[in-house]
C-alpha positions in Angstrom: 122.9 79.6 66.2 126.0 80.5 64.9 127.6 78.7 61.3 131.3 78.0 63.7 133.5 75.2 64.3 133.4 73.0 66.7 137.2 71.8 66.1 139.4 74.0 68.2 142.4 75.2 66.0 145.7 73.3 66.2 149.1 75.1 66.2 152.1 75.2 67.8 152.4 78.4 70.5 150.9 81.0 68.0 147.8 79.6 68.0 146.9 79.7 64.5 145.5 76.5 62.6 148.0 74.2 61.0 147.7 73.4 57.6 147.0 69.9 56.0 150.1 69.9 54.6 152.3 70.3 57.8 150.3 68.2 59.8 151.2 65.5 57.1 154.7 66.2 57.0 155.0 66.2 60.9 152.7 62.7 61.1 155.5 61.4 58.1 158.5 62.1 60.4 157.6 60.6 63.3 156.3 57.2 61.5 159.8 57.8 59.9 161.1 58.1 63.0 159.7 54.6 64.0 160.1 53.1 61.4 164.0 53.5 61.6 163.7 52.7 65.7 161.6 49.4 64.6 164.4 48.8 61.7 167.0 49.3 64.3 165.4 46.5 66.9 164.6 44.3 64.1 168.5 44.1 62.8 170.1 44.0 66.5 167.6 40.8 66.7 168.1 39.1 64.0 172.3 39.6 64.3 171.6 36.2 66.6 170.0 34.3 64.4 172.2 31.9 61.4 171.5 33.4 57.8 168.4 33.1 56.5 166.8 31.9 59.6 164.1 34.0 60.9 163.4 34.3 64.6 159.7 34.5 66.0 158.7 36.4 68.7 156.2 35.1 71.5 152.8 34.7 69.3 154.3 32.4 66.8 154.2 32.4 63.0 150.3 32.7 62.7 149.4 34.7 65.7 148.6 38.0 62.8 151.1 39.8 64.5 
């Protein structure tokens, strides 16, 4: 029995293995990335509300989420 992987390699079309520290920049952009869209839907929904009132979604103030 052979001493190899079992993890395929991961890379964009050349095939080779990306490194740790690409794979955390890429993973940092796109929670960037959501983080700005959820920032975005958070502000247009809270434009309705009066200042410093704070508007609950469906599962209410102690639903965890």
């Amino acid at each position: 029995m052979s001493e190899e992987s079992t993890v395929p390699p991961q890379g964009g079309s050349t095939g080779r293995p990306k490194g740790l520290l690409q794979q955390m920049e890429e993973l940092m952009a796109a929670l960037n990335a959501d983080l700005s869209a959820l920032d975005a839907d958070l502000q247009s929904a809270g434009r309705g509300a009066e200042d410093g009132e704070v508007q609950v979604g469906p599962g209410g103030p102690g639903s965890g989420f």
